[in-house]
FIDRENPA-827536 format. One record per atom (N, C-alpha, C): x negated, z negated, y negated; residue in one letter. Coordinates in steps of 0.1 Angstrom, whole numbers, padded with zeros to 4 digits, always signed. Atoms other than C-alpha are relative to their C-alpha. Layout:
N
XZYa
...
END
This chain:
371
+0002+0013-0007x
-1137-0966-0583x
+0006+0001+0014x
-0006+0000-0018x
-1130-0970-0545x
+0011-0010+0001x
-0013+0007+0002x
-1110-0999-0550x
+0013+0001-0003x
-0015-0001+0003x
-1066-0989-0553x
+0010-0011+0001x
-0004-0012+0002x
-1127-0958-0556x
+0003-0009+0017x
-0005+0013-0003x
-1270-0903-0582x
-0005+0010-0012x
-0018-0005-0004x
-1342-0856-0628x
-0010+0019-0009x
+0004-0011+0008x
-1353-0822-0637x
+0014+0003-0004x
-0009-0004+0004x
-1322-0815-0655x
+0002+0012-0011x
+0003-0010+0010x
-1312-0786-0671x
+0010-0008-0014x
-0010+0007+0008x
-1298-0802-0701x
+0010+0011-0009x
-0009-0013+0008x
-1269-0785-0720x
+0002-0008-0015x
-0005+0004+0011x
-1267-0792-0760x
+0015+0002-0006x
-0015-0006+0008x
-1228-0790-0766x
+0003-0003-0010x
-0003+0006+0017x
-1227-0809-0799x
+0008+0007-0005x
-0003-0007+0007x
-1224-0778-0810x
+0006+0017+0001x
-0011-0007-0008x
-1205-0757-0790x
+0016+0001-0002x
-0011+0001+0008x
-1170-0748-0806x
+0010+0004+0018x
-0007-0001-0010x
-1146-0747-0776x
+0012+0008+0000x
-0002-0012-0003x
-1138-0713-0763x
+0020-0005+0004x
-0012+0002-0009x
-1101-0706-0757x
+0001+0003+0012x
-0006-0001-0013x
-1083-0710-0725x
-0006+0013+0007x
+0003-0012-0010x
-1096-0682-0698x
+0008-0002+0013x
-0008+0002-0016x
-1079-0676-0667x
-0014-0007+0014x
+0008+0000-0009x
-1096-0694-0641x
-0013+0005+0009x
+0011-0009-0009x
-1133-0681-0624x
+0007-0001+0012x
-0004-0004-0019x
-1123-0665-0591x
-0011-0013+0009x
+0013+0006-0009x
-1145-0686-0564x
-0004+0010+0007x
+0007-0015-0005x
-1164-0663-0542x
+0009-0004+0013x
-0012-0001-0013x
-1145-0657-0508x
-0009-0004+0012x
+0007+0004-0016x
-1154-0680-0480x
+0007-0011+0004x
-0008+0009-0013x
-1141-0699-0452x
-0003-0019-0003x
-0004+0012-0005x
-1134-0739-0452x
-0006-0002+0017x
+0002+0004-0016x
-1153-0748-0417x
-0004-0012+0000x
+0000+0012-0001x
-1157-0783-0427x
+0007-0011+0011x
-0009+0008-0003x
-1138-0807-0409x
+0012+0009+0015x
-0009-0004-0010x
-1108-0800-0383x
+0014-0001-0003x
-0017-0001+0008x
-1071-0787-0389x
+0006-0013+0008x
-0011+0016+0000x
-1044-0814-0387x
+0012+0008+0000x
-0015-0008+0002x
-1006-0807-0387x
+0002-0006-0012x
-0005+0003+0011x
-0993-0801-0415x
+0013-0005-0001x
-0013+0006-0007x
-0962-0821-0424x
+0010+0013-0008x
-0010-0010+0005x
-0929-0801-0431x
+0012-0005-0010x
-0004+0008+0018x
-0917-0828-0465x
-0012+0001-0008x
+0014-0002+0012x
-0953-0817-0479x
+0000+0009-0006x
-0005-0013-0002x
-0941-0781-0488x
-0010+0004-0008x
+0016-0005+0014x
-0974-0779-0517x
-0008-0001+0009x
+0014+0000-0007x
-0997-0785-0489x
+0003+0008+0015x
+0004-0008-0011x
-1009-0761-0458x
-0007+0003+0005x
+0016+0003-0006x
-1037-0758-0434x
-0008-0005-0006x
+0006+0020+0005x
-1045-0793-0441x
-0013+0002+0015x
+0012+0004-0007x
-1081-0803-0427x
-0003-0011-0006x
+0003+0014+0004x
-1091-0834-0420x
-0014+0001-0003x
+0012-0001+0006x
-1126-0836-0437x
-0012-0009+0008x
+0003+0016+0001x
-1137-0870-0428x
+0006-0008+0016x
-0008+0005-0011x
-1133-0889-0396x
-0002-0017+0005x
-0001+0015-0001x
-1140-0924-0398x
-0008-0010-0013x
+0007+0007+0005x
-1154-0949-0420x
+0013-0001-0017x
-0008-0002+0011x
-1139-0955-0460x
-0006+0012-0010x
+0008-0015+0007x
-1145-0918-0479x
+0016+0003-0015x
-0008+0006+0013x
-1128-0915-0518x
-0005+0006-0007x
+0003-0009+0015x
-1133-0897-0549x
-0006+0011+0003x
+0004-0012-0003x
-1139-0864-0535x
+0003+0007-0014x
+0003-0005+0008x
-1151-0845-0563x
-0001+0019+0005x
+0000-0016-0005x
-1151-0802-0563x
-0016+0003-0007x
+0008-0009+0006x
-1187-0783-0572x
+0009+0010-0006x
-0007-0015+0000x
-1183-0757-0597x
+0002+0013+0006x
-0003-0013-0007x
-1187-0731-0573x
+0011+0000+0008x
-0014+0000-0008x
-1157-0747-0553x
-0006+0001+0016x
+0001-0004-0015x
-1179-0744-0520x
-0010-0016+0003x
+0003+0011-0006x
-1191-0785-0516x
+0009-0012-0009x
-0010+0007+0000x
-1172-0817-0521x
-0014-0015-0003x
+0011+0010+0002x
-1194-0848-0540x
+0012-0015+0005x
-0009+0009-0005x
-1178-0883-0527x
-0007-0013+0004x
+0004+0013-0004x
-1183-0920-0519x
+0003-0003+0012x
-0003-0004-0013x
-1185-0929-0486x
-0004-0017+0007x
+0007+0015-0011x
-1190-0965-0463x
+0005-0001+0008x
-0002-0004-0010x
-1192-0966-0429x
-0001-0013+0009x
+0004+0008-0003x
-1193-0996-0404x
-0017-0005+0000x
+0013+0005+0003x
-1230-0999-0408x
-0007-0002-0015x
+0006-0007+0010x
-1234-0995-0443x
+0006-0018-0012x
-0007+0012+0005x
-1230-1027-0469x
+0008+0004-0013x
-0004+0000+0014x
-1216-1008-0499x
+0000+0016+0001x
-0003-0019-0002x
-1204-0971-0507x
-0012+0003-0007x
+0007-0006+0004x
-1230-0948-0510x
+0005+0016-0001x
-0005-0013+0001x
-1226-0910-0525x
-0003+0013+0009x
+0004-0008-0008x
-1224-0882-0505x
+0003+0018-0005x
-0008-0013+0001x
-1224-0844-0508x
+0007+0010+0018x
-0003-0006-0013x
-1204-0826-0482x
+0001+0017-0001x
-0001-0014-0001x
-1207-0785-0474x
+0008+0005+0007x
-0011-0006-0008x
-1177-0769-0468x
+0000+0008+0007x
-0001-0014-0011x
-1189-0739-0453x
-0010-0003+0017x
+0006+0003-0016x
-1212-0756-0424x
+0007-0014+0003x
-0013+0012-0002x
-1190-0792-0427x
-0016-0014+0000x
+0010+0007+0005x
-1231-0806-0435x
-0002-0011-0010x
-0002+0012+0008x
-1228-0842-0449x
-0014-0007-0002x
+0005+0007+0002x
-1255-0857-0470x
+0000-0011-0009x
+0004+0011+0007x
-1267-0888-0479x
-0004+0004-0023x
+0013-0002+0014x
-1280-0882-0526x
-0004-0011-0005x
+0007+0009+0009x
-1281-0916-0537x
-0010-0007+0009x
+0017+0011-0005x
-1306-0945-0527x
+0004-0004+0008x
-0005+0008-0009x
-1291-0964-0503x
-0003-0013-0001x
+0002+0015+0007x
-1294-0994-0522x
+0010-0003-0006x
-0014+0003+0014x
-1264-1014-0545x
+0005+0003+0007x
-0017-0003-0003x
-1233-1002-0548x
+0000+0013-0010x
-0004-0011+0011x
-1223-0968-0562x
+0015+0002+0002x
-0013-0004+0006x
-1192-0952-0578x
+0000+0013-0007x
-0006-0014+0011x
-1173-0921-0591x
-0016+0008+0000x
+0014-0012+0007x
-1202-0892-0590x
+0013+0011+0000x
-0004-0017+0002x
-1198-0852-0598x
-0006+0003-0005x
+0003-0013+0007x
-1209-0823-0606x
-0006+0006-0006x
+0002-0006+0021x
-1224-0811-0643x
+0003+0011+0003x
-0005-0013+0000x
-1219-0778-0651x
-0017+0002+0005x
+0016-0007-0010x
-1242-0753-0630x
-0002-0002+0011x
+0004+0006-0011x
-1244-0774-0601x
-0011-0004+0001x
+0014+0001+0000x
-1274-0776-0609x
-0005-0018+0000x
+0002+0015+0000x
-1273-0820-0614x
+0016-0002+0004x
-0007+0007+0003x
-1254-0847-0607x
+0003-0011-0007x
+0005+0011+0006x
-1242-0879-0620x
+0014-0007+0008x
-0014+0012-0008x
-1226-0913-0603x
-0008-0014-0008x
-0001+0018+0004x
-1225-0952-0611x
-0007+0000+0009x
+0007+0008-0011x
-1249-0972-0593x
-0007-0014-0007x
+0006+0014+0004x
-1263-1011-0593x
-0012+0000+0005x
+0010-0005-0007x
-1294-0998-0574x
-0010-0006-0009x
+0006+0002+0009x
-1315-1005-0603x
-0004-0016+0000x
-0004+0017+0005x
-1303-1044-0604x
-0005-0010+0016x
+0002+0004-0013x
-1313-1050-0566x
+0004+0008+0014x
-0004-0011-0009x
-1314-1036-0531x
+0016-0002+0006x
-0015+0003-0007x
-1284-1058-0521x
+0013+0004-0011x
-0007-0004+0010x
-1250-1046-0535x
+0011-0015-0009x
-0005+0011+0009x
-1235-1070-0563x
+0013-0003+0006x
-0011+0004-0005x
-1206-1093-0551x
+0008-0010-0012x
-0010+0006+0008x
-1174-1103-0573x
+0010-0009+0009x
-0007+0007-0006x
-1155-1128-0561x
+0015-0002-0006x
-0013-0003+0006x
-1118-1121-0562x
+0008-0012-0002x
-0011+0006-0001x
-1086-1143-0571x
+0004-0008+0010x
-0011+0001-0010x
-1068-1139-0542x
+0018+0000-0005x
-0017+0001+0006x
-1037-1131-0566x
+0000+0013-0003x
+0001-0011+0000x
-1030-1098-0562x
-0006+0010-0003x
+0012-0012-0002x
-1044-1062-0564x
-0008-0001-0011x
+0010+0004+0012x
-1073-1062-0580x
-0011+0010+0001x
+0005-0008-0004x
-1100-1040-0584x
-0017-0010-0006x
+0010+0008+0003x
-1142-1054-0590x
-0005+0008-0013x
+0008-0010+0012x
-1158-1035-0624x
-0015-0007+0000x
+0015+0009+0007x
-1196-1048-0623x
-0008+0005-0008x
+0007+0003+0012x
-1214-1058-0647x
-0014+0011+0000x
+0010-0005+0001x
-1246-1041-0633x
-0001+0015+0003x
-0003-0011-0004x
-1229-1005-0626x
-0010+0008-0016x
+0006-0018+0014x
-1252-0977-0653x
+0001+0015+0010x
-0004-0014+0002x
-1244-0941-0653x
-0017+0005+0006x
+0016-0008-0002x
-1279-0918-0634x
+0009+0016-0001x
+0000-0015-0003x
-1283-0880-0633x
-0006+0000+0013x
+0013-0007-0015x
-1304-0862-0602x
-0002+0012-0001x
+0001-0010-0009x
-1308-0834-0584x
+0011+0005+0008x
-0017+0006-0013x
-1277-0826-0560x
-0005-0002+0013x
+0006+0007-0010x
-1301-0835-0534x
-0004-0016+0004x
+0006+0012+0003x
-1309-0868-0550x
-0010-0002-0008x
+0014+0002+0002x
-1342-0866-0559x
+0001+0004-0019x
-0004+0000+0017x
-1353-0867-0598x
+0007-0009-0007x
-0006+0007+0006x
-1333-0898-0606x
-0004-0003-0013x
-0002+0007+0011x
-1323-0908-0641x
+0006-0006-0004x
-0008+0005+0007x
-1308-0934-0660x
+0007+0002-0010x
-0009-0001+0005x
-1284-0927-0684x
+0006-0011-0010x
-0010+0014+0010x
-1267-0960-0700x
-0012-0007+0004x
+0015+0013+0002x
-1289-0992-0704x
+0014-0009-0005x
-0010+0008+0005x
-1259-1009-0723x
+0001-0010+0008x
+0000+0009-0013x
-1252-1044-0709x
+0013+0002+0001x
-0012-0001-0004x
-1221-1042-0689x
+0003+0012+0007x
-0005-0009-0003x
-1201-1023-0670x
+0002+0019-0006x
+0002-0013+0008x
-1210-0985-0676x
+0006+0012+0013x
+0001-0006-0009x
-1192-0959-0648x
+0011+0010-0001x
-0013-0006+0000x
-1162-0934-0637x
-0006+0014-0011x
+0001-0018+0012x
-1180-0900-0657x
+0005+0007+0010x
+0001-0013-0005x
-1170-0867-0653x
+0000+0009-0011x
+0013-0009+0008x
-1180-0839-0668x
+0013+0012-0003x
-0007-0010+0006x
-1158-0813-0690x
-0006+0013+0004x
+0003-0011-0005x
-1158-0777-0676x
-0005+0012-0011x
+0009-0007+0017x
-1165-0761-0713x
-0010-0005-0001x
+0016+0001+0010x
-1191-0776-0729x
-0009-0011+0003x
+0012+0013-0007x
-1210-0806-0702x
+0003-0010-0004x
+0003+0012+0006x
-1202-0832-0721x
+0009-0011+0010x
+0000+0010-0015x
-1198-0862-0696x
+0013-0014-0011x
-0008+0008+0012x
-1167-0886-0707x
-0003-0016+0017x
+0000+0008-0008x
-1169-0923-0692x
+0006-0014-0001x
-0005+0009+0004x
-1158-0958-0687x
-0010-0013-0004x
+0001+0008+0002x
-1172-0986-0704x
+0000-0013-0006x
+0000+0013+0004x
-1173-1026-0710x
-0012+0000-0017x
+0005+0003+0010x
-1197-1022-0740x
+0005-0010-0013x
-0007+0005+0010x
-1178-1033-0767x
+0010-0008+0000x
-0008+0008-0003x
-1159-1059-0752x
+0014+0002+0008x
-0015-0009-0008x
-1131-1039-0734x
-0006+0010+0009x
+0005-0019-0003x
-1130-1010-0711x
+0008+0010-0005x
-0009-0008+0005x
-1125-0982-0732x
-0006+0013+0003x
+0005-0013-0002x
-1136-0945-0727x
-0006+0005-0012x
+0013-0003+0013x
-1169-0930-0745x
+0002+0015+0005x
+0003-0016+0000x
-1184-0896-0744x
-0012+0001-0003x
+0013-0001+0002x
-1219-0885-0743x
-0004+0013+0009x
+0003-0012-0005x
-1239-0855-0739x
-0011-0003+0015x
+0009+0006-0012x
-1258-0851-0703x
-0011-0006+0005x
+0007+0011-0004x
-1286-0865-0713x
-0003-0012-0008x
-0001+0012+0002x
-1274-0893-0723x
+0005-0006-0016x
+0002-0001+0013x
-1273-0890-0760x
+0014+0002-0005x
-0013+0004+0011x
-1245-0894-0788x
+0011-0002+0009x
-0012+0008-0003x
-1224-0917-0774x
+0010-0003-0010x
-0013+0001+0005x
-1190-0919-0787x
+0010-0008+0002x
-0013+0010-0002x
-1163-0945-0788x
+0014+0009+0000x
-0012-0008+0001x
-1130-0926-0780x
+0012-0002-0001x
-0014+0012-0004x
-1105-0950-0770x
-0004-0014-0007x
+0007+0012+0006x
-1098-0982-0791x
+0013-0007-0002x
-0015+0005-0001x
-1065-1003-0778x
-0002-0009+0010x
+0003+0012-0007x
-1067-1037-0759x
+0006+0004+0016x
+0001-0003-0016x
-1066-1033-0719x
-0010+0012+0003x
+0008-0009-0006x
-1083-1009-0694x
+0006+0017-0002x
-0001-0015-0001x
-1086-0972-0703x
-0011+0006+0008x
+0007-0005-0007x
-1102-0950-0676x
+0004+0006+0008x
+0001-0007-0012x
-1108-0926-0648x
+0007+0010-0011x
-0005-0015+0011x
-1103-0897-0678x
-0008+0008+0010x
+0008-0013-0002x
-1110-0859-0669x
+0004+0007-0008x
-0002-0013+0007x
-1109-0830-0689x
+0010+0007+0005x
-0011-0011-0003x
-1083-0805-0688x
-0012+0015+0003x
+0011-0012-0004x
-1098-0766-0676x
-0006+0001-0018x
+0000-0010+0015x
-1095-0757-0716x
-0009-0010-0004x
+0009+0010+0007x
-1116-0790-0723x
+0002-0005-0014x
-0008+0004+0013x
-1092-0797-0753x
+0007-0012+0003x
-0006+0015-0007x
-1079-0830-0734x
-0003-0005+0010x
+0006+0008-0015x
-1086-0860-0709x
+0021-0005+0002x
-0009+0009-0003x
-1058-0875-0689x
-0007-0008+0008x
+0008+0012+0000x
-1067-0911-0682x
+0009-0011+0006x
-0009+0010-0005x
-1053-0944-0664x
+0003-0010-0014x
+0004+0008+0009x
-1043-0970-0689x
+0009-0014+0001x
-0008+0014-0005x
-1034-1011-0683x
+0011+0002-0016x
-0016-0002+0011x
-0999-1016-0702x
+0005-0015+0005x
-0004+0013-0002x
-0995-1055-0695x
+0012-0002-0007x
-0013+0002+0010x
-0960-1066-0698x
+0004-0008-0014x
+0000+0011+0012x
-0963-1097-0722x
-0014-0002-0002x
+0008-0003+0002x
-0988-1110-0743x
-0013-0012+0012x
+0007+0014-0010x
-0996-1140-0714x
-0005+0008+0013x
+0006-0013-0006x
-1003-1107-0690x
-0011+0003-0004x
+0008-0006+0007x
-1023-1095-0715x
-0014-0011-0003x
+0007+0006+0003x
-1043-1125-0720x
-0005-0004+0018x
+0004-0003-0013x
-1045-1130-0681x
-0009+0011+0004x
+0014-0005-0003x
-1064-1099-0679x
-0014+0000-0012x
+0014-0002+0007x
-1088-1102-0706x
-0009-0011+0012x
+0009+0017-0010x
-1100-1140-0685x
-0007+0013+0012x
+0006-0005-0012x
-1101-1113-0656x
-0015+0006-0002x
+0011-0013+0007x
-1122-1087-0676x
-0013-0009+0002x
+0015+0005+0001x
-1148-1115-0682x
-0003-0007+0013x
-0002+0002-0012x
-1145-1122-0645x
-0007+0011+0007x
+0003-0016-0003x
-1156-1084-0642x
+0010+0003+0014x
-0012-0003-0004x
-1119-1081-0628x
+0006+0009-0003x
-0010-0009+0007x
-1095-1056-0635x
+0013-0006+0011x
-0013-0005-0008x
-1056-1054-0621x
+0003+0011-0003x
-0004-0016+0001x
-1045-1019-0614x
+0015+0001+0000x
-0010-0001-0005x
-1012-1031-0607x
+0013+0004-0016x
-0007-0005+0009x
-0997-1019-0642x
-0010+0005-0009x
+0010-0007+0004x
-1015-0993-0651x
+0012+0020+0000x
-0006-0018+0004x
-1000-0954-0664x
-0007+0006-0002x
+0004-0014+0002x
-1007-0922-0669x
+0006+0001-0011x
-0008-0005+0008x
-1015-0913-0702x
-0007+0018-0008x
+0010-0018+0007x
-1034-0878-0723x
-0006-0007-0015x
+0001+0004+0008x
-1048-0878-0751x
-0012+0013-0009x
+0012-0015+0001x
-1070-0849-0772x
-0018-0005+0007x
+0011+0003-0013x
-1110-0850-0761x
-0008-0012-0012x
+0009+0011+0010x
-1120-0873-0794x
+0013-0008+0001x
-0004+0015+0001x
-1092-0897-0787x
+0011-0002-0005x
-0007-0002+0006x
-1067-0884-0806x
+0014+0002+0002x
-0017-0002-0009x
-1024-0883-0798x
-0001-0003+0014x
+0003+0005-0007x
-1032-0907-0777x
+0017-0005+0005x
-0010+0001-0006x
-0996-0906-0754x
+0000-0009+0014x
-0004+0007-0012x
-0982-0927-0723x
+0010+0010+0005x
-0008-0013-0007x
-0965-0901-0700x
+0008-0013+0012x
-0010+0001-0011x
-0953-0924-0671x
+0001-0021-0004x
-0005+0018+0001x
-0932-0964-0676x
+0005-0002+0012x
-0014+0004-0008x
-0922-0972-0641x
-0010-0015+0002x
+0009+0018-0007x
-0947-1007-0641x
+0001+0000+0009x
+0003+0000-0016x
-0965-0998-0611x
-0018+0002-0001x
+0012-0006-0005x
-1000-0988-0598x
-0002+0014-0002x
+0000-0017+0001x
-1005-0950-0614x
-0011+0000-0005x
+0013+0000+0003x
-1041-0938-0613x
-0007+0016+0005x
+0003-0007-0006x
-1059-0910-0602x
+0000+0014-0002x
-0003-0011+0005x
-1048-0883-0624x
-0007+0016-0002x
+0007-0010+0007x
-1056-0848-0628x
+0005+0012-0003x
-0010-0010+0004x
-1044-0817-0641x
-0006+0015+0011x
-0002-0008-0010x
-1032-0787-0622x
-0007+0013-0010x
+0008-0012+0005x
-1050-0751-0631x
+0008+0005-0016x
-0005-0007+0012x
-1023-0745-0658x
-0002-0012-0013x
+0003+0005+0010x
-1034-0774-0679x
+0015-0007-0006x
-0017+0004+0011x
-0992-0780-0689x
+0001-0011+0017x
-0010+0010-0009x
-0987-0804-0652x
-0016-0009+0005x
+0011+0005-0008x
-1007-0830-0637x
+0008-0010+0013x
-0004+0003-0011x
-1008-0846-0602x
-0005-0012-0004x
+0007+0013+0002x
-1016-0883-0599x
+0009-0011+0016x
-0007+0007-0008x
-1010-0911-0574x
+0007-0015-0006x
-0010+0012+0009x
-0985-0941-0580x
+0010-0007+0019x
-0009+0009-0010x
-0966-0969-0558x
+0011-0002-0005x
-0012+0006+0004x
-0938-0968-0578x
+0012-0002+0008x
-0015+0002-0017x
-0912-0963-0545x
-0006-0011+0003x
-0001+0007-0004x
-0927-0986-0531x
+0001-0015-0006x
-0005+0013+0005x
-0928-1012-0555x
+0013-0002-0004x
-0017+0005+0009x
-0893-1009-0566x
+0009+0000+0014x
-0003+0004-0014x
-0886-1013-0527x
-0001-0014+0002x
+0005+0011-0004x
-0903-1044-0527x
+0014-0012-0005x
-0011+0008+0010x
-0883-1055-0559x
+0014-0001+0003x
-0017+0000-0011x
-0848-1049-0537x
-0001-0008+0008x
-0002+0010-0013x
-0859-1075-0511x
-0005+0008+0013x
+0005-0007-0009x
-0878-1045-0492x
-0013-0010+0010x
+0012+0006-0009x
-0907-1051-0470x
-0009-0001-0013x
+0005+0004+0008x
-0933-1065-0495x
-0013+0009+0001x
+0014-0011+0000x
-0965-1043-0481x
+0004+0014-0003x
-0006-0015+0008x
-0943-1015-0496x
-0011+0003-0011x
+0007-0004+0016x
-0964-1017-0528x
-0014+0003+0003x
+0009-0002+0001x
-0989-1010-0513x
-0005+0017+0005x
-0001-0015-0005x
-0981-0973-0503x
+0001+0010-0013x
+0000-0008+0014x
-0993-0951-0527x
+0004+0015+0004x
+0001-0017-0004x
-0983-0912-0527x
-0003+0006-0012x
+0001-0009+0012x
-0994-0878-0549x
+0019+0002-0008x
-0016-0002+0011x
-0966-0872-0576x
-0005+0009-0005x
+0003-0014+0012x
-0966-0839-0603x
+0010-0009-0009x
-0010+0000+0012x
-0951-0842-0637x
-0008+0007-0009x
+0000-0005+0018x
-0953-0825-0669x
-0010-0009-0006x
+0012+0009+0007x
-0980-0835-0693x
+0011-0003-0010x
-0007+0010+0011x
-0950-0848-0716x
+0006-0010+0009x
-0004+0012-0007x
-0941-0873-0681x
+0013+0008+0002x
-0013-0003-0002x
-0910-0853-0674x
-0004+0014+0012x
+0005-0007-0010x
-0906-0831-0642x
-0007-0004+0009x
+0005+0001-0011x
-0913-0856-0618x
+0000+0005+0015x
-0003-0006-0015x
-0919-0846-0582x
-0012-0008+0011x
+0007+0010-0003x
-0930-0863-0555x
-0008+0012+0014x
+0009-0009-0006x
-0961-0842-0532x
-0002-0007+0014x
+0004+0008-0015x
-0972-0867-0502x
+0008-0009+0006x
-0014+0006-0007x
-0948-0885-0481x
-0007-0015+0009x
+0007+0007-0009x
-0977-0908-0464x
+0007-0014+0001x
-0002+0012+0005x
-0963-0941-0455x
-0012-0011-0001x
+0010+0011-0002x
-1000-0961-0461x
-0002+0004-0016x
+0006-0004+0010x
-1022-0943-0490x
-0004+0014-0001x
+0005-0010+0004x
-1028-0911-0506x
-0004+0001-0014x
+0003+0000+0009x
-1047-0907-0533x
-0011+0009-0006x
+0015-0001+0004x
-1079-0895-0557x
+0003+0020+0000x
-0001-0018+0004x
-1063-0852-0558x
-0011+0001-0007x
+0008-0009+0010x
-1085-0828-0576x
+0000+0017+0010x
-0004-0015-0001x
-1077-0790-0572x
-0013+0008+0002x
+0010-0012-0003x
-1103-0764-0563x
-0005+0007-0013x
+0001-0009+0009x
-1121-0745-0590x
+0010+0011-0008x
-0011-0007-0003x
-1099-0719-0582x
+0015+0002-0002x
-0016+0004+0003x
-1067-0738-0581x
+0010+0005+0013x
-0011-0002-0013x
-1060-0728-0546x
-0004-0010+0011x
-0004+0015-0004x
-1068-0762-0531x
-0003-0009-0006x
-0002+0013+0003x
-1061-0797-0532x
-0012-0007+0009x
+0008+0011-0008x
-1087-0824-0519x
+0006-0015-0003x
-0006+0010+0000x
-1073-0858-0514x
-0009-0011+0010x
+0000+0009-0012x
-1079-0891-0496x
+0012-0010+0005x
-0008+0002-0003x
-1057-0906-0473x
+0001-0009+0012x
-0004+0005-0011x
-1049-0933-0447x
+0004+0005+0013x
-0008-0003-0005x
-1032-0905-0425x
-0009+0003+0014x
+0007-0003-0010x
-1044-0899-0391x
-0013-0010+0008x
+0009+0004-0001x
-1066-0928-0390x
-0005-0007+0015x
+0003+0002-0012x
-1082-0941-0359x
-0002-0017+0001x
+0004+0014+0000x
-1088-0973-0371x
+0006-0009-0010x
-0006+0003+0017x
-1068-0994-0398x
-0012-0005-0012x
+0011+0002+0013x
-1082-0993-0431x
-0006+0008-0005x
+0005-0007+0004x
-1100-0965-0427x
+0010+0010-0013x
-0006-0011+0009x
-1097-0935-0454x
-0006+0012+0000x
+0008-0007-0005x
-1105-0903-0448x
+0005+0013-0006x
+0000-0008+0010x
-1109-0871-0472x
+0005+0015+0010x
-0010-0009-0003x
-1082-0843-0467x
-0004+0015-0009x
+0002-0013+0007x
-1083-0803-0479x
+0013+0006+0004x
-0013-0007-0001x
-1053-0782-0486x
+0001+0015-0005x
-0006-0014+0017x
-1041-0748-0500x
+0014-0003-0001x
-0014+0001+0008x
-1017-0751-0522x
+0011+0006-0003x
-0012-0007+0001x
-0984-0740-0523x
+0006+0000-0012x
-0002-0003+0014x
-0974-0732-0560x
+0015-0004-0002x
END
């Protein structure tokens, strides 16, 4: 999701696909980053180096990696534009297109295995204009609509398919690097809880089943686990505050953790308690650390009598997939957020407030990684 985020398909049957052990990472093939334009790198970022800015105006988010590691899938809106639309970008000519319709509102795409398709959230279906929630005005908040379903494509676009039909909020897949099977978020059943379904569309699975928002899962490389965001309301008058939201097609992100869990749902753990905004999770090539972003400095700034738009400064963090071995990766004072590592595991893609030309904007970063 933008908020702190479209069929000849080849279909893959994993049903029944037993999941291979661990391999050492596929090499990527050896080619140059000419996307974008270098940046200074900072010298408190000591994991990141020949940083390139990707992106140079407009709001750009959930940069996603192809499995070949050589294009970059992502949401994108620009002053002319009424609602994020998906885009793929080519790292090796820095060639940005348009895939989805340019209708609605979309969300969260990537990848399948092969490269061969994609898949993103879109309201395109529901009308040309994009669907409008009307917020609070009581703090951070994020929109989940009602009319978001799951398509496949082409990675050009073309070939569109639907996917979900369910009423309600259906969005936020991504796609396990073993065996295709696409994990995602949905309101079906009265909650948002995370399902699972093969790519085309078929045996849907209930995975998650605990009152608040579970989402924004990915697979681990081994495809033996998701790490996922999950609401953790402090009392039950919190807790009943966001259900009202839910049926508002509201969320609050502002107490929300990092937690794992196996890929059916199973030792289902909470890795991080600092009651803050932690979202965005993903794991690092070795499968044992994951990166994720969080405002916890700054909210616990706020909570001292700090400056109050503290909380709203997110940075990357690492820890341990048991929540231990924190470390803190981006130093930005605005927003950094949405990591995901390279095929390879020798870069980071990020989005970030830094550099911007205009306030507000956000604009999609590339790194190699310093180990």
């Amino acid at each position: 999701m933008m908020s702190p985020g479209a069929v000849s398909l080849v279909l893959f049957s994993a049903c029944s696909v037993a999941l291979a052990q661990k391999e050492p990472l596929a090499p990527t093939p050896k080619f140059d980053i000419k996307a974008g334009t270098p940046v200074e790198s900072r010298p408190d970022e000591p994991h990141l180096k020949n940083v390139r800015m990707l992106t140079i105006d407009g709001e750009n988010a959930e940069a996603y990696w192809s499995n070949d590691g050589k294009k970059l899938i992502f949401q994108r809106r620009d002053a002319s534009m009424t609602a994020d639309q998906i885009y793929v970008l080519d790292l090796t000519t820095g060639e940005q297109r348009q895939v989805s319709t340019g209708k609605g509102r979309t969300t969260c795409s990537y990848f399948l295995q092969g490269d061969k398709a994609i898949v993103f959230g879109s309201t395109h279906h529901h009308g040309d204009a994009p669907p409008v929630v009307k917020m609070t005005g009581h703090g951070y908040q994020w929109a989940v609509h009602q009319e978001y379903d799951i398509f496949v494509a082409k990675p050009d676009g073309s070939q569109l398919k639907q996917l979900t039909t369910a009423v309600g909020y259906d969005a936020e897949a991504t796609v396990c690097p073993v065996t295709g099977t696409i994990v995602f978020t949905s309101v079906r059943d009265g909650d948002l809880e995370l399902y699972t379904m093969e790519p085309d569309g078929s045996s849907v699975t209930r995975i998650t089943n605990r009152p608040g928002y579970d989402g924004g899962a990915f697979f681990s490389h081994d495809g033996k686990r998701l790490v996922l965001r999950s609401a953790f309301p402090k009392d039950a008058a919190a807790a009943a505050e966001d259900a009202n939201l839910l049926g508002q097609q509201i969320v609050r992100p502002s107490l929300m953790e990092i937690c794992v869990c196996d890929r059916d749902g199973k030792n289902f753990r909470q890795l991080t308690k600092n009651g803050a905004a932690n979202f965005a999770p993903y794991w690092l090539p070795d499968d044992r650390r994951i990166i994720f972003a969080s405002n916890w400095k700054g909210v616990e700034q706020a909570a001292k009598g700090g400056d109050r738009k503290a909380a709203r400064r997110f940075n990357l963090y690492l820890m341990n997939d048991d929540g231990s071995g924190l470390e803190q990766v981006t130093t930005s004072e605005e927003f950094d957020s949405f990591p995901m590592f390279s095929p390879d595991g020798k870069h980071l893609v990020w989005a970030s407030n830094r550099y911007n030309k205009k306030e507000g904007e956000t604009n999609l970063f590339v790194a190699e990684w310093v180990n």
